[in-house]
C-alpha positions, 0 to 999 in steps of 0.5 A: 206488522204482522209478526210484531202483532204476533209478539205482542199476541205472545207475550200477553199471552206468557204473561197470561199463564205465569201471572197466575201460576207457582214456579216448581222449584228445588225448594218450592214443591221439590218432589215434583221438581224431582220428578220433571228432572228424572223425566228430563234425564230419562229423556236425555234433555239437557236444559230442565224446562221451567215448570209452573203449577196452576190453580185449576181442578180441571185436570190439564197440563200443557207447554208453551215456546215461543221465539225468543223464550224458553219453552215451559210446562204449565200443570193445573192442580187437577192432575195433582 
């Protein structure tokens, strides 16, 4: 019961953060985009995660995994 609590805690919350955010692309925002793959290579890691921007001048970024999904990259617009 707890861990199926967990999940839907989960959940909400993914769903919190990538309702109201911009998925980095090759074709949306490809600088940045670049610059995460660079960051990736440099660091040898082989599956690019996703990147989202977020609406927020609070200067932030932060990331998020949880079972069953692949971590991604939240980055608020403040530290762009």
């Amino acid at each position: 019961a707890v861990r199926r609590s967990m999940s839907s805690i989960e959940s909400a919350f993914v769903i919190s953060n990538l309702e109201s955010t911009i998925l980095v692309s090759p074709t949306q925002m490809p600088r940045l985009y670049d610059s995460l793959a660079t960051a990736c290579k440099i660091l040898n890691v082989k599956a690019i995660p996703e990147l989202y921007v977020k609406q927020n001048p609070t200067p932030n970024a932060y990331t998020l995994a949880i079972a069953g999904r692949r971590p991604f990259i939240v980055i608020h617009t403040g530290l762009l």
